[in-house]
C-alpha positions as CSV (number, residue, x, y, z in Angstrom):
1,X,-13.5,-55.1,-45.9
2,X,-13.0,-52.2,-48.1
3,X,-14.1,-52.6,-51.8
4,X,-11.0,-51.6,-52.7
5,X,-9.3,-54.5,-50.7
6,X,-11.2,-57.2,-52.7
7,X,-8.9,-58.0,-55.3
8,X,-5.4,-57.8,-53.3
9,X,-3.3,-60.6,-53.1
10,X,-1.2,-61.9,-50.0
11,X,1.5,-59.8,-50.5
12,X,-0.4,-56.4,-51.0
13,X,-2.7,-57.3,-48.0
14,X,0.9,-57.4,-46.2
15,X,1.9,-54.2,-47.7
16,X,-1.9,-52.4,-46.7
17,X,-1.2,-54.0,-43.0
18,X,2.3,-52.2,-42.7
19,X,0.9,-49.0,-44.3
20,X,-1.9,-48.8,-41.6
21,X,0.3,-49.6,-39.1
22,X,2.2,-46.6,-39.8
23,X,0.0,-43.9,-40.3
24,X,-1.9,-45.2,-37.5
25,X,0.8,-45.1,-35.1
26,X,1.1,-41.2,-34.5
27,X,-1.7,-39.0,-32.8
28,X,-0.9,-35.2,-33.7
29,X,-2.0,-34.0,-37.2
30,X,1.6,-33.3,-38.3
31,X,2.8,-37.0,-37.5
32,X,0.0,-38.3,-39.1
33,X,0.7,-36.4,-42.5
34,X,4.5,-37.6,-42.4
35,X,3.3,-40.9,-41.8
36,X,1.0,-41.0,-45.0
37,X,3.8,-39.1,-47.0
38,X,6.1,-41.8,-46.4
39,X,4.2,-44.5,-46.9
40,X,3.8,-43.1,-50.5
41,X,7.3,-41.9,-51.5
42,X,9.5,-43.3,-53.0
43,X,7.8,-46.6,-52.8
44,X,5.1,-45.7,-55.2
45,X,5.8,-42.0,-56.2
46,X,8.8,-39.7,-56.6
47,X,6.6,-37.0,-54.6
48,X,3.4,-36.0,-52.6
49,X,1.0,-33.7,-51.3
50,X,-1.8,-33.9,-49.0
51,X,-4.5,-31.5,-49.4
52,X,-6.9,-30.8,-46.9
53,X,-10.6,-29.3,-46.5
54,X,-11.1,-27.1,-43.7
55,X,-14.5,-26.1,-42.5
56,X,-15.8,-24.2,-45.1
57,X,-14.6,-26.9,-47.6
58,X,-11.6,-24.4,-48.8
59,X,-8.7,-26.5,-49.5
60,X,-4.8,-26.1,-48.6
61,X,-1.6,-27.8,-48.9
62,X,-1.0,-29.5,-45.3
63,X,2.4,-31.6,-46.5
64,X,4.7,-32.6,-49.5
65,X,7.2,-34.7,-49.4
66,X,10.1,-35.7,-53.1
67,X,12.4,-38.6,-52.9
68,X,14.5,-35.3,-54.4
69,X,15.3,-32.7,-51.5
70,X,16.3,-29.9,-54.2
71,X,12.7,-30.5,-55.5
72,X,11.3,-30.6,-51.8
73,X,12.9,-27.4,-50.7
74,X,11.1,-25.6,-53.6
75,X,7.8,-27.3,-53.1
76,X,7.8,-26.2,-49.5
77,X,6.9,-23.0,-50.1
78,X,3.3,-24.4,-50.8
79,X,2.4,-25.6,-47.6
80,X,-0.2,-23.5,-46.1
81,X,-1.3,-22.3,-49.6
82,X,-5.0,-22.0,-50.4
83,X,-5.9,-24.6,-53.8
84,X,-7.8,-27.9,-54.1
85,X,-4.6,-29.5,-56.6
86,X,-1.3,-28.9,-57.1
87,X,0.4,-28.8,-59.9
88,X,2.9,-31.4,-61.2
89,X,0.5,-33.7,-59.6
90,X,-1.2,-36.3,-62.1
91,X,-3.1,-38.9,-59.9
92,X,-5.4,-37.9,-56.8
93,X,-6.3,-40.6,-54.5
94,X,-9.9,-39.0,-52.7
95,X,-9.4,-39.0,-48.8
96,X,-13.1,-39.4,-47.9
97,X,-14.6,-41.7,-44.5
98,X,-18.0,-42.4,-45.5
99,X,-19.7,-39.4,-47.2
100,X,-17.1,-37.3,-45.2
101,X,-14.1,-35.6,-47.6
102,X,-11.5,-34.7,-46.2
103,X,-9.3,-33.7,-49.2
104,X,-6.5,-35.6,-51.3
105,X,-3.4,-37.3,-51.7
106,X,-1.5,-36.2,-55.0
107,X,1.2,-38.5,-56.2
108,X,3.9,-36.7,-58.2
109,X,5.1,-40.0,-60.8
110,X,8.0,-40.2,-62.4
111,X,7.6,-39.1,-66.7
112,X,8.2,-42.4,-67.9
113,X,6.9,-44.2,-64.9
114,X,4.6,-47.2,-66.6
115,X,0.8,-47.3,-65.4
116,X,0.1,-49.0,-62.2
117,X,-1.3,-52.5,-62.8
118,X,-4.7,-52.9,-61.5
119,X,-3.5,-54.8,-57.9
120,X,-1.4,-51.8,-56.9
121,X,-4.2,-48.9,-57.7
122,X,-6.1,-51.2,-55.3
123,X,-3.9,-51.1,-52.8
124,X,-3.3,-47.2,-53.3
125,X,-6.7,-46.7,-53.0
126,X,-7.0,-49.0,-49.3
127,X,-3.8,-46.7,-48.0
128,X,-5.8,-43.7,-49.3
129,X,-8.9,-45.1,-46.8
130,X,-6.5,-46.0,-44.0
131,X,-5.0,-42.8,-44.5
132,X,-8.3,-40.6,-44.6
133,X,-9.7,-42.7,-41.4
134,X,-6.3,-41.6,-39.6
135,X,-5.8,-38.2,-40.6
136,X,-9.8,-37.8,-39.6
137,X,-8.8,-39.5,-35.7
138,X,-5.6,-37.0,-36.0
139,X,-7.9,-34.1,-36.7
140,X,-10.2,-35.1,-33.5
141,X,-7.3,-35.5,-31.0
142,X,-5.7,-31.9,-32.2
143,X,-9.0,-30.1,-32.0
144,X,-9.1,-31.9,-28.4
145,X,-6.2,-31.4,-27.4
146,X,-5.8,-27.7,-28.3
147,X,-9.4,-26.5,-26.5
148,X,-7.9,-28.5,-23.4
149,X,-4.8,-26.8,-23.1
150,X,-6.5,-23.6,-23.9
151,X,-8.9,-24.5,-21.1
152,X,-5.9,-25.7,-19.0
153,X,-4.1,-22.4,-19.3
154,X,-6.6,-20.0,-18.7
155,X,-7.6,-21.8,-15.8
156,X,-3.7,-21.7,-14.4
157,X,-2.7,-18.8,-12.3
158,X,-1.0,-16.1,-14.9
159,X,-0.6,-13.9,-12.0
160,X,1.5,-15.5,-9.2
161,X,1.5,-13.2,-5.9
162,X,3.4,-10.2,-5.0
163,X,4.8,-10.1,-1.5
164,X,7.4,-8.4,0.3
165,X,9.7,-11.4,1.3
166,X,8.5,-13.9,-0.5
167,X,9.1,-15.0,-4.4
168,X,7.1,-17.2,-6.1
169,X,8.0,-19.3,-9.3
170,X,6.0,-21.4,-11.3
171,X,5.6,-23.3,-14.7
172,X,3.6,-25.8,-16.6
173,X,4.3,-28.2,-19.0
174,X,2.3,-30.3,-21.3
175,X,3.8,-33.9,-21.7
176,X,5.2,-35.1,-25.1
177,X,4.3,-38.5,-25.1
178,X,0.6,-38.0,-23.7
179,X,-2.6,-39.4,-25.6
180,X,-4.4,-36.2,-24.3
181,X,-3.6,-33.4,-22.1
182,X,-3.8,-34.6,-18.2
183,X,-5.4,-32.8,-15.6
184,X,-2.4,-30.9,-13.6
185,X,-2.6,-28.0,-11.8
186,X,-0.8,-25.5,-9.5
187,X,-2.6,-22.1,-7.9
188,X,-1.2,-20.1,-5.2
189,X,-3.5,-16.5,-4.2
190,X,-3.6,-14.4,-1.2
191,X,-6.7,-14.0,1.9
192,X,-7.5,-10.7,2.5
193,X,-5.9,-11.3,5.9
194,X,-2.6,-11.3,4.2
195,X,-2.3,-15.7,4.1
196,X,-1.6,-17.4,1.1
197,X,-3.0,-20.2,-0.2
198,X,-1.5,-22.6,-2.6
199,X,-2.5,-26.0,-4.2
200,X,-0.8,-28.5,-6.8
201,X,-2.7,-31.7,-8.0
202,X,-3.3,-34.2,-10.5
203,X,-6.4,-35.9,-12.3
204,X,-6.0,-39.3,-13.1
205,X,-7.0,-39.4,-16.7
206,X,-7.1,-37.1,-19.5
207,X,-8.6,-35.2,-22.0
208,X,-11.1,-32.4,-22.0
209,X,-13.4,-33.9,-19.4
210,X,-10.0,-34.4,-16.9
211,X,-9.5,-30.7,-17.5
212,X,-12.8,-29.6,-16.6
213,X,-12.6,-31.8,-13.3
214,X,-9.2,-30.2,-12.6
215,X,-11.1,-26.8,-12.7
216,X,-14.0,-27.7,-10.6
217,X,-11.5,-29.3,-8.4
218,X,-9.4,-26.2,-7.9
219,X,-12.3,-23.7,-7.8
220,X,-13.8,-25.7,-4.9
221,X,-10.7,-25.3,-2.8
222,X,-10.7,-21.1,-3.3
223,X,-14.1,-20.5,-2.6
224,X,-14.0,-22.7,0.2
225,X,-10.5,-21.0,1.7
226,X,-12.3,-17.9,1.5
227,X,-14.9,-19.0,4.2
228,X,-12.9,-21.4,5.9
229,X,-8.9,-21.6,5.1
230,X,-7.8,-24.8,7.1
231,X,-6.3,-27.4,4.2
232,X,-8.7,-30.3,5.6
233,X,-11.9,-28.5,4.9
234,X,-11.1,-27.1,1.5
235,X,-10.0,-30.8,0.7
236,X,-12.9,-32.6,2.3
237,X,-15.1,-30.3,-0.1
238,X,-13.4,-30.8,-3.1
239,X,-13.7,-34.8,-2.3
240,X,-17.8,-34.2,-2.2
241,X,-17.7,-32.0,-5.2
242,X,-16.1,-35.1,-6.9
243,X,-17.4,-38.1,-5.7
244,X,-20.9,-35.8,-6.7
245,X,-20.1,-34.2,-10.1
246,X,-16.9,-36.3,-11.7
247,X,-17.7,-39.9,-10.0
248,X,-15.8,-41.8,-12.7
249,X,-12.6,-39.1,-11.6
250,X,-9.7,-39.3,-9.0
251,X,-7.7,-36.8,-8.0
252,X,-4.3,-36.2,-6.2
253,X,-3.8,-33.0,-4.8
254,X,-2.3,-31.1,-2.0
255,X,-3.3,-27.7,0.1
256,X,-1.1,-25.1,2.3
257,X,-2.3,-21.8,3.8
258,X,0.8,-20.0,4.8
259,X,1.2,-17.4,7.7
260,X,3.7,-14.7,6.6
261,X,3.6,-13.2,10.0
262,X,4.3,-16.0,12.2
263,X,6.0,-18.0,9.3
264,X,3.2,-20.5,10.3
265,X,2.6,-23.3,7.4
266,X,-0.2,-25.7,7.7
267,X,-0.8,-28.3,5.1
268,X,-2.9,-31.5,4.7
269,X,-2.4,-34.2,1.4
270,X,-4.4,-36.4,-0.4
271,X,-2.5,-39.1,-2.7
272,X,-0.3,-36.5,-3.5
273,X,3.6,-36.9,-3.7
274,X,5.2,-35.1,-1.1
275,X,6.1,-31.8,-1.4
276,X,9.7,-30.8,-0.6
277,X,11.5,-27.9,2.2
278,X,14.7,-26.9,1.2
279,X,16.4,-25.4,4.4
280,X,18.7,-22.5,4.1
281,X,21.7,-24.8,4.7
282,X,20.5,-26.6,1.7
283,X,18.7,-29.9,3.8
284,X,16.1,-30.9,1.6
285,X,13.0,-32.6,4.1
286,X,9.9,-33.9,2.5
287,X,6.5,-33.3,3.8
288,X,4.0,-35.3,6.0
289,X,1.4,-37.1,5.1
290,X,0.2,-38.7,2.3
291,X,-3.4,-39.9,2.5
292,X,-5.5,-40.9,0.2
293,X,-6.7,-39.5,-3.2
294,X,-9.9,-37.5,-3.8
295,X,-12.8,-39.3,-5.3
296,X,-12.9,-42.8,-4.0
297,X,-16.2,-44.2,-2.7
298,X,-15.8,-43.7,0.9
299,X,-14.7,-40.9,3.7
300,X,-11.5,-40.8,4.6
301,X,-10.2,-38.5,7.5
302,X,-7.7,-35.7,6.2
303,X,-5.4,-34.7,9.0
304,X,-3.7,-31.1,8.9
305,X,0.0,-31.4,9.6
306,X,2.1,-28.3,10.5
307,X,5.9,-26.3,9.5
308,X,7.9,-23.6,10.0
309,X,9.1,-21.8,6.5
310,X,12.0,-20.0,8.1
311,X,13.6,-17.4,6.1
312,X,15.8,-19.0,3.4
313,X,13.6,-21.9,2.7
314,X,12.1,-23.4,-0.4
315,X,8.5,-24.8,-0.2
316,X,8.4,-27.0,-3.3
317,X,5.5,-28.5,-5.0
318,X,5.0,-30.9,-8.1
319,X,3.2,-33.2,-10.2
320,X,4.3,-37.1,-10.6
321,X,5.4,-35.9,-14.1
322,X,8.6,-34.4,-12.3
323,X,9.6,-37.8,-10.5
324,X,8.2,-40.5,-12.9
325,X,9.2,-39.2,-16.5
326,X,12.2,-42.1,-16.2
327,X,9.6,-44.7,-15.3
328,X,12.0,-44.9,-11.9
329,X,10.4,-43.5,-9.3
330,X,13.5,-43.6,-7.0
331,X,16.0,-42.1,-9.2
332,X,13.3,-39.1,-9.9
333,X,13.6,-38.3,-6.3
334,X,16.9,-38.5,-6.1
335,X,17.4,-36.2,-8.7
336,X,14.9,-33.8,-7.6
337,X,17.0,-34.2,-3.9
338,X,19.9,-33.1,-5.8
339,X,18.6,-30.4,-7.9
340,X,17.3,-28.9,-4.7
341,X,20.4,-29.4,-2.8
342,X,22.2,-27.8,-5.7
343,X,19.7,-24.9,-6.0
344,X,20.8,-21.0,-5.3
345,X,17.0,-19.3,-4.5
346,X,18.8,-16.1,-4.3
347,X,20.9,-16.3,-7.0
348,X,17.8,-18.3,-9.6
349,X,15.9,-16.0,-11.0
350,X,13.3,-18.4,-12.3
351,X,13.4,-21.3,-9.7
352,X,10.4,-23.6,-10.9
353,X,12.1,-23.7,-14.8
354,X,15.8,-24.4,-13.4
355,X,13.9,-27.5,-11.0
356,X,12.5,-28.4,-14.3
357,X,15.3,-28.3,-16.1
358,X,17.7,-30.3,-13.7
359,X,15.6,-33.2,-13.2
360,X,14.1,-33.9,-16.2
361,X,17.0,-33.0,-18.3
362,X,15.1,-32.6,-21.2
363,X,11.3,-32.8,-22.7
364,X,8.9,-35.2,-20.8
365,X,6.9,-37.7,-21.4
366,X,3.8,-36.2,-18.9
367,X,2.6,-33.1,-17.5
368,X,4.4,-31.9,-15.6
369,X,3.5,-28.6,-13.1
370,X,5.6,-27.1,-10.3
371,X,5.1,-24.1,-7.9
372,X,8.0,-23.1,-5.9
373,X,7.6,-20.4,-2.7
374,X,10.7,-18.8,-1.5
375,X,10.7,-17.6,1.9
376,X,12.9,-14.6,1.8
377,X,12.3,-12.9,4.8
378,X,9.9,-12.4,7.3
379,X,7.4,-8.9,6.6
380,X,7.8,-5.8,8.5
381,X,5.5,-5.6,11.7
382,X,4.8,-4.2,15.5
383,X,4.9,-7.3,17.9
384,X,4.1,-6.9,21.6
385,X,4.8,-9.2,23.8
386,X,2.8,-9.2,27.0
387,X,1.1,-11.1,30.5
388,X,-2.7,-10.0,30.4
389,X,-3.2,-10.1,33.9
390,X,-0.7,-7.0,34.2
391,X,-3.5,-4.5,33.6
392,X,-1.6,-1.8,33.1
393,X,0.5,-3.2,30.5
394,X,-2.4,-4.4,28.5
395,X,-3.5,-1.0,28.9
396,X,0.1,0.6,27.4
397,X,-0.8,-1.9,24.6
398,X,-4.2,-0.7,23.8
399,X,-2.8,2.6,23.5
400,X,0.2,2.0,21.6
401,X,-1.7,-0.3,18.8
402,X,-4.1,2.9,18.4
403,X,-1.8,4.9,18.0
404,X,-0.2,2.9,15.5
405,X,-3.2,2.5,13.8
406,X,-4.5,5.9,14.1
407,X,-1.7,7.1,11.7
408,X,-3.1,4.8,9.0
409,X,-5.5,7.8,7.9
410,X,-8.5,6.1,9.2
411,X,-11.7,7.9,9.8
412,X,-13.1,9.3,13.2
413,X,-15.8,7.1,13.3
414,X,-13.4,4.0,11.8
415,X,-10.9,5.0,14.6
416,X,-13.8,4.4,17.5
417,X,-14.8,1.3,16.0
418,X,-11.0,0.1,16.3
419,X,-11.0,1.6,19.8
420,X,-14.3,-0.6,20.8
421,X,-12.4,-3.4,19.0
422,X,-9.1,-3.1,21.1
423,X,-11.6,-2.9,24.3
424,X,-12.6,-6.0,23.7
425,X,-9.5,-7.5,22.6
426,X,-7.7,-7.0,25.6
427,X,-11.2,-8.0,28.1
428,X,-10.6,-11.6,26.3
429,X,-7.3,-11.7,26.9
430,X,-7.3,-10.9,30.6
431,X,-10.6,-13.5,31.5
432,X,-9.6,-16.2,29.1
433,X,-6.0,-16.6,28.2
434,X,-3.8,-17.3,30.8
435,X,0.3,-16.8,30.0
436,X,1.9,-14.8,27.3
437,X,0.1,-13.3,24.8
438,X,1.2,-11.8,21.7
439,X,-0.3,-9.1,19.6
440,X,1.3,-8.0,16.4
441,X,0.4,-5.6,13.6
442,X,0.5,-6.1,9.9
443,X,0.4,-2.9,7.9
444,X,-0.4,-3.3,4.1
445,X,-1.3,-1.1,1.3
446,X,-4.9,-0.2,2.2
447,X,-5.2,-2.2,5.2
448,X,-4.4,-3.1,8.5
449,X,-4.1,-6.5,9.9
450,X,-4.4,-7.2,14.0
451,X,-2.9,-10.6,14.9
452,X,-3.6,-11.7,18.6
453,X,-2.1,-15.2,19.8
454,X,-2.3,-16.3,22.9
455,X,-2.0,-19.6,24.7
456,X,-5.3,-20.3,26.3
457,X,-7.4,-23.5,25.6
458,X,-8.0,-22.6,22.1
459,X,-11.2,-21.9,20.1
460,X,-13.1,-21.3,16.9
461,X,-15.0,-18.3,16.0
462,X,-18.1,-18.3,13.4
463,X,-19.7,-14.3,13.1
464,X,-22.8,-14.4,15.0
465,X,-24.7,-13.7,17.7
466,X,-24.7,-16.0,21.0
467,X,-28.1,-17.9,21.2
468,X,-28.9,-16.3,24.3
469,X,-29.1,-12.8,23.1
470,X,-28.2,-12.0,27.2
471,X,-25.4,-13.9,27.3
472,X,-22.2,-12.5,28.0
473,X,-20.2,-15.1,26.3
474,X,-19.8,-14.6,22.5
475,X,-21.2,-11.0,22.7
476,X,-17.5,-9.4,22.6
477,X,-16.0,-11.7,19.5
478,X,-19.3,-10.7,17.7
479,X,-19.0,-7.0,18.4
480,X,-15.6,-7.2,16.8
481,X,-16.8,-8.9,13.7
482,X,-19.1,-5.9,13.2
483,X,-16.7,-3.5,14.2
484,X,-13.9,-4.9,11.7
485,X,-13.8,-5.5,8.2
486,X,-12.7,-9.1,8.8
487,X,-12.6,-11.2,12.0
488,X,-11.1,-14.8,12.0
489,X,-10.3,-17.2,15.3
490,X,-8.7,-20.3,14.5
491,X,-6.5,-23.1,17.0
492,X,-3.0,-23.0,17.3
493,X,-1.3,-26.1,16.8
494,X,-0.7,-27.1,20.4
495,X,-2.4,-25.0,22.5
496,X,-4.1,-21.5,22.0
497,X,-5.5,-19.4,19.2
498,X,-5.0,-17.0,16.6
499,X,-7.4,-14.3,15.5
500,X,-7.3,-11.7,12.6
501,X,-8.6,-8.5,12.6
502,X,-8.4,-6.4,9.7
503,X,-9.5,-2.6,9.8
């Protein structure tokens, strides 16, 4: 017990109890001050100011507050000022915790207001303690929460990609209500063979050390969709990174890698709510799969589901914040249903803010993120569509994609490399991919990209050399890999494969 508490009665002891309860009840800085201000006037003062010390011990006016609001008008002109006192200010009760000061409540008492007896300047003193031990936790939780959100935003996209056809919209939001900043996060970017990769997910927790995991988290999944974009991998990685450097964290999240050319989306989720396709006609379908969340102490096997974004359609993505803010999850989603179904993507300029602002209806209670990707229209490209086994069309083909790319002011040497490439190309096509093959051809500023789908029995490809160095097999894929600037084989969903070539 405080020495100041020794000699209070019953009723003061009541009056210290309600006191700390309210200036104990807010977190923020700014509620805190209120809180102590009102405790203080009118009860025991006609006015009062809270001085504070910053760092270098320089003291300014943080709050005033006069039963009188003539008198508080004029005296708020001193907030913010530099001074250890302020005037019209006769008694100073010390805010210090331990040998810590924090500065100074100034009571502001009436002219002819008698002295206070010795039970009340007790209790004064024990709401002055309270106060200081508050204001000190207030202090903590905005120095927190301000180098999380700073750390938070700088680790959020600011640049959202550019593409012919496609729009993308996003926003963040910082719940009201929340002890500390969460651990939300949205981040959409672009492979340099023209797909686009876009996560949203949530740690459980908050705080700092939530927004640190959140940026491991995210960074794991780009590196890894550099090397290897398929949604399972990059989400199995980020598990291990985890379980290995946040064990006491789980996370939520959710990955897509989006094919513009073939309007291709594959996705895979972990704990995550379901992300939602809104259909030209306005349909609104959720997502598959659900899984579990990232960080729990075992393996779990991450399937990879696939969609078609047709033009016109909304790929929606979110944070619980969006859905739960009513404590109801059901009527979130059927909000969220609505506001889709109600949604013009042509016509909404900023599509993620309008989402936000027809479900929530208001200021939430948690973070809340969202990333919205409107399909558009499908990019320009050259498609050929073609049986291998016809060698004299594959042959037309050959010639026609060179040509094509021989006006992309490549260089001599760069134009026998693609020459060597398309060679090769076509060989594989013929021996191992039986049916109709497409090729198609994906000019962009500085680049050209060489999509080849067919619909043999599928396959990976990893840039190296066969271990039989005499071996036919393997020797024409890793020719192209050094022949190209990029070269990527992955499975079709169904049957066949996809591979990228970029010049």
């Amino acid at each position: 017990m405080l020495v100041e508490e020794t000699s209070l009665d019953a009723p003061h002891l009541r009056a210290l109890d309600t006191a700390a309860a309210a200036v104990f009840a807010p977190l923020d800085l700014g509620a805190t001050l209120e809180a102590v201000l009102g405790v203080f006037v009118p009860c025991y003062a006609e006015g009062a100011y809270v001085t504070l010390l910053d760092d270098r011990g320089e003291g300014w006016v943080a709050a005033v507050r006069h039963r009188d609001p003539v008198r508080e008008a004029a005296l708020l002109g001193q907030v913010g000022r530099r001074t250890r006192t302020v005037a019209g200010a006769p008694m100073t009760l010390a805010l210090t915790v331990g040998d810590q000061n924090l500065g100074a409540i100034h009571l502001c008492l009436a002219s002819r207001a008698p002295a206070f007896p010795p039970g009340v300047l007790s209790l004064l003193h024990a709401i002055a303690s309270r106060s200081a031990l508050a204001l000190r936790n207030a202090r903590r939780f905005e120095r927190e929460r301000s180098v999380a959100l700073a750390f938070q935003h700088a680790a959020l996209v600011s640049d959202l990609p550019l593409l012919d056809g496609y729009r993308f919209s996003a926003m963040y939001q910082a719940g009201h209500a929340e002890a500390l900043v969460g651990g939300d996060w949205y981040d959409a970017f672009m492979l340099q063979d023209g797909r686009i990769v876009v996560s949203i997910g949530d740690v459980v927790g908050s705080g700092l050390s939530a927004a640190i995991a959140m940026v491991d988290v995210r960074q794991v999944i780009r590196g890894v969709a550099q090397v290897h974009p398929d949604p399972a991998v990059m989400l199995e990685a980020a598990d291990r990174t985890l379980r290995a450097q946040h064990p006491e964290r789980f996370v939520t999240a959710f990955v897509a890698v989006i094919d513009r050319v073939t309007q291709h989306c594959a996705f895979a989720n972990a704990g995550h709510p379901a992300p939602r396709i809104r259909l030209q006609d306005g349909t609104v379908l959720p997502t598959h799969g659900r899984g579990f969340p990232l960080g729990l102490d075992f393996d779990q096997r991450i399937d990879v589901h696939h969609v078609v974004l047709e033009a016109g359609s909304v790929l929606v993505l979110f944070t619980d914040g969006l859905i739960e803010s009513t404590r109801d999850v059901t009527e979130g989603e059927r909000r969220l249903e609505h506001a889709l179904r109600a949604l013009r993507p042509l016509e909404t300029e900023d599509i993620a803010q309008q989402i936000y602002h027809d479900v929530l209806q208001g200021e939430s209670d948690d973070d809340v993120a969202i990333l919205a990707i409107s399909v558009v229209a499908a990019p320009p490209v050259r498609r050929w569509r073609f049986d291998p086994m016809w060698d004299d069309v594959a042959h037309r083909v050959h010639r026609e994609v060179y040509a094509e790319l021989a006006g992309a002011e490549l260089t001599p040497d760069a134009l026998s490399d693609v020459d060597v490439v398309l060679s090769e190309v076509m060989g594989n096509l013929v021996r191992h991919a039986p049916g109709v093959a497409e090729v198609i051809l994906e000019r962009r500023a500085g680049r050209s990209v060489l999509h080849v789908l067919d619909k043999g029995p599928g396959f990976e490809f990893s840039p190296r050399l066969p271990a039989d160095l005499f071996s036919e097999f393997g020797r024409g894929l890793f020719l192209i890999s050094c022949l190209s600037h990029d070269f990527t084989v992955e499975r079709r969903p169904g049957a066949g494969s996809h591979a990228r070539i970029i010049f």
